[in-house]
C-alpha positions, -999 to 999 in steps of 0.1 A, spaced: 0 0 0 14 36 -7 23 65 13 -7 81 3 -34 58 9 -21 49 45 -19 84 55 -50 90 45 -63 59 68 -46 71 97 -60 109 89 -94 90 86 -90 71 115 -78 103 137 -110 120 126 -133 98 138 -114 88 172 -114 125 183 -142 135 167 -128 159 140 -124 158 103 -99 151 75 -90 180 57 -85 166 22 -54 183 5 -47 198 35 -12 204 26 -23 219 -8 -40 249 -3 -32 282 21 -67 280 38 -68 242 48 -43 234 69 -33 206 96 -46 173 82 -71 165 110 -90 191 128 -114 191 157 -128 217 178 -102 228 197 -67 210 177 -50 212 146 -33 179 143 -5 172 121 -4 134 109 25 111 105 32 71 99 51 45 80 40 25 54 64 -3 70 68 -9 103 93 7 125 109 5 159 116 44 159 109 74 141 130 108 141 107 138 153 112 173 130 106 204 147 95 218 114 67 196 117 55 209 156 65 245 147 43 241 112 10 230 128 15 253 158 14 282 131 -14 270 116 -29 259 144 -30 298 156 -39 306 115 -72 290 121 -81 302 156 -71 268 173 -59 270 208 -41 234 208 -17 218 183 -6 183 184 15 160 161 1 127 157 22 97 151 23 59 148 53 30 142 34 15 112 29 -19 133 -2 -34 134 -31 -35 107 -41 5 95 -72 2 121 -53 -15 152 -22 11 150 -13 28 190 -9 63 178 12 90 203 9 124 203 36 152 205 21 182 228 42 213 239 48 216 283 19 238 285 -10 218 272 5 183 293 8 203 326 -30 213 319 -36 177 314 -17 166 341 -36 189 368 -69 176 350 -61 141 354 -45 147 392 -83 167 395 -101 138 387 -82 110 404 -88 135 437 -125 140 434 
């Protein structure tokens, strides 16, 4: 299967996990940007058509969905990624967040087990 058509799973597959939507050719045009959106994130998407045991993180690719994160008005970015292991619906996908958002997270989390 080609690069293409699996990113496109994943993107499909983040969509409906978090609730958001694909943006088709999101790389393609200046008003569509991030390649899954919800509410609140603009989520960069990356995976391997073959599996892998590690994968080198960019910053390009965290500082270009923070940007256009902000150009559409979303408060959160995140970079979405997976090892290529597994069939395209069973892959564990991990997310790259900046300090900020995780410390929110973490005090949500350390609210909840608390209550």
């Amino acid at each position: 299967m080609g690069t293409r058509k699996v990113s496109k799973k994943q993107e499909a597959r983040l969509a409906k996990t978090l609730g958001g939507k694909r943006q088709s050719n999101s790389g393609a045009t200046p008003f569509q940007k991030g390649d899954v959106v919800t509410e609140l994130f603009a989520i960069e998407a990356k995976t391997s058509v073959v599996p892998k045991q590690s994968i080198s993180v960019r910053k390009e690719w965290i500082d270009k969905i923070r940007r256009e994160a902000f150009a559409m008005g979303k408060p959160y970015s995140a970079v979405a990624f997976d090892f290529g292991t597994g069939s395209l619906g069973n892959r564990e996908t991990f997310y790259i967040i900046d300090e900020q958002l995780f410390i929110k997270l973490h005090e949500k989390l350390e609210e909840e087990e608390n209550a």
